[in-house]
C-alpha positions as MATLAB code, in Angstrom:
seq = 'XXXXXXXXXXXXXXXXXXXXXXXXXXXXXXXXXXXXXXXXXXXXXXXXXXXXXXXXXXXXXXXXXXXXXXXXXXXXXXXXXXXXXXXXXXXXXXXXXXXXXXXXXXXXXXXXXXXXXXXXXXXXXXXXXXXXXXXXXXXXXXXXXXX';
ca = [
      23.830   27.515  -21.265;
      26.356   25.071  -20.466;
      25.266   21.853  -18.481;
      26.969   22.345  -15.518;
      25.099   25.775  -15.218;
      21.665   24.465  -16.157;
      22.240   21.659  -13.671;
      22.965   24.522  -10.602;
      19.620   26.283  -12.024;
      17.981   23.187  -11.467;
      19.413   22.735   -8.064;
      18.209   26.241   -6.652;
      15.025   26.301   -8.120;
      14.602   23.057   -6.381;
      15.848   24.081   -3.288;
      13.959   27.342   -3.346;
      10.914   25.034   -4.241;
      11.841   23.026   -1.223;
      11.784   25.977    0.924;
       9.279   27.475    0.402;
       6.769   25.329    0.271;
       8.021   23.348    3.608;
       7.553   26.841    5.636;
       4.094   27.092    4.015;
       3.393   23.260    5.291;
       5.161   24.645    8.502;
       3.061   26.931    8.636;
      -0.488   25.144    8.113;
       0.780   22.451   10.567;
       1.733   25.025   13.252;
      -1.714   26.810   12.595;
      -3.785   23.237   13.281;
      -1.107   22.389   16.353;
      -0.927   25.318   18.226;
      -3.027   28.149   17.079;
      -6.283   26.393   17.117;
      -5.318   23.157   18.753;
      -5.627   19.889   17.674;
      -9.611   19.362   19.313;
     -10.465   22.489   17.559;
      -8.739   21.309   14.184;
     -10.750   17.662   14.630;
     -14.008   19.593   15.497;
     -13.782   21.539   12.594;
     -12.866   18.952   10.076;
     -16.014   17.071   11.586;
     -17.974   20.150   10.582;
     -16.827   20.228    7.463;
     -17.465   16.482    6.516;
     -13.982   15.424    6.591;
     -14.166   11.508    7.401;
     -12.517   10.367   10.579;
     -11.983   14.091   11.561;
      -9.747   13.517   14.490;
      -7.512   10.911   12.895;
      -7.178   13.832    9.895;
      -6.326   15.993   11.749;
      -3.591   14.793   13.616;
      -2.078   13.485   10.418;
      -2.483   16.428    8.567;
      -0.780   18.090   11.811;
       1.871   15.867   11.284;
       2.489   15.801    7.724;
       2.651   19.218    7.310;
       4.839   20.086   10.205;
       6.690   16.836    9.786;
       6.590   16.979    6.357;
       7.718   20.639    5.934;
      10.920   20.049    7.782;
      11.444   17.142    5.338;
      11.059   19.174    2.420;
      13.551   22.050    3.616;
      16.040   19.439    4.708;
      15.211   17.467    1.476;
      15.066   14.161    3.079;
      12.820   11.464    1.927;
      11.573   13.416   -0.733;
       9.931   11.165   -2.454;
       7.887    9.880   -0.288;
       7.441   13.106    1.886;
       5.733   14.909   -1.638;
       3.429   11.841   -1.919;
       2.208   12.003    1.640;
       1.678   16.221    1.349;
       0.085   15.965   -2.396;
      -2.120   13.105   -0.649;
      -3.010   15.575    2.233;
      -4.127   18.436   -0.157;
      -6.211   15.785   -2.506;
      -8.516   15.229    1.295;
      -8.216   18.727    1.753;
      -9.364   19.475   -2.281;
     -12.141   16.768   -2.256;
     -13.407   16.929    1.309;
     -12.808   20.855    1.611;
     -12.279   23.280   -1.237;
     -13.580   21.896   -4.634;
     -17.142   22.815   -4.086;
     -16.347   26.501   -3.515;
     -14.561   27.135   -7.101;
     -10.764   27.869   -7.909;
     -10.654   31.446   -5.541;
      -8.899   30.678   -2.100;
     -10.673   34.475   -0.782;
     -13.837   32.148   -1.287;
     -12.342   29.313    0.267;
     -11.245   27.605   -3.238;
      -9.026   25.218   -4.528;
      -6.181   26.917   -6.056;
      -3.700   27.190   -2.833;
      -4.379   23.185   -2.298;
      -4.096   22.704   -6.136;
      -0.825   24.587   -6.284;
       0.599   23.119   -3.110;
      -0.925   19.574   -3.649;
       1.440   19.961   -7.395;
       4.161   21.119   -6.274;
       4.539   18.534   -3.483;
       3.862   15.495   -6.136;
       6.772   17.606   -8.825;
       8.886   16.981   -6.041;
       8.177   13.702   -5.242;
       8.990   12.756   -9.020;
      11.740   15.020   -9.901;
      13.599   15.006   -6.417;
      15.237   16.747   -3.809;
      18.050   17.402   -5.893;
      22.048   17.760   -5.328;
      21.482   20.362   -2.254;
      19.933   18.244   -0.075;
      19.981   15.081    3.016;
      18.561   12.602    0.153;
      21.284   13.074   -1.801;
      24.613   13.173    0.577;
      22.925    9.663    2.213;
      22.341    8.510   -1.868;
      25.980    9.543   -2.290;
      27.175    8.019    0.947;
      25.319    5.110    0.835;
      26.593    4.256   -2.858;
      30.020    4.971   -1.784;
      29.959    2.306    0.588;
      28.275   -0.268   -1.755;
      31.658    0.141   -4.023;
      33.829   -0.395   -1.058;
      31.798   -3.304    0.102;
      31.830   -4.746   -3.609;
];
């Protein structure tokens, strides 16, 4: 396969990637906002151990709602992945680990997969079909003008 075709592979998987795993995040942060409501979210992170369980659960509100958008639009990748595979470590650790890999028995394996994907991202990057890389392009243009 010639490089310029591998390299437009590369591009839609990542953008697929992007995609769908920012309307999952979407999803989750939609879910804690509106369908149960950010008391109910807190209360039930409290009864579930999860420290500071109101503080957790208004930023795990916001990093996945915030977050998802981020990862469709593919800005601020990089950081954006961090944050999300940071959110599903609390979520692994404080949730999900004790009940074994199955998420029907409220396992890890949805966090796990989510929690990896999120950090591939954050290493690999948005890639060309995305915000992060018109502002890298734009913003590099202008440093040779400037220069």
């Amino acid at each position: 396969m010639s490089q310029t075709r591998t390299a437009a592979a590369r591009d839609l998987v990542l953008l697929l990637s992007r995609i769908g795993l920012g309307v999952v995040f979407i999803a989750h942060g939609w879910q804690k906002f509106q369908t149960n409501g950010l008391d109910r979210t807190a209360a039930g992170f409290e009864q579930m151990g999860v420290p500071a369980p109101t503080l957790s659960a208004y930023y795990a509100t916001a990093i996945e709602l915030l977050g998802g958008v981020a990862l469709i639009l593919g800005v601020l990748t990089p950081v954006v992945g961090v944050l999300l595979a940071l959110d599903m470590v609390g979520a692994l650790a404080f949730v999900h680990l004790s009940n074994g890999i199955f998420v029907a028995n409220g396992g890890w394996e949805l966090v796990g997969v989510l929690g990896l994907l999120s950090l591939t991202l954050a290493v690999v990057g948005a890639g060309r079909v995305s915000l992060d890389n018109i502002f890298s392009r734009s913003s590099s243009g202008r440093a040779k003008v400037a220069a």
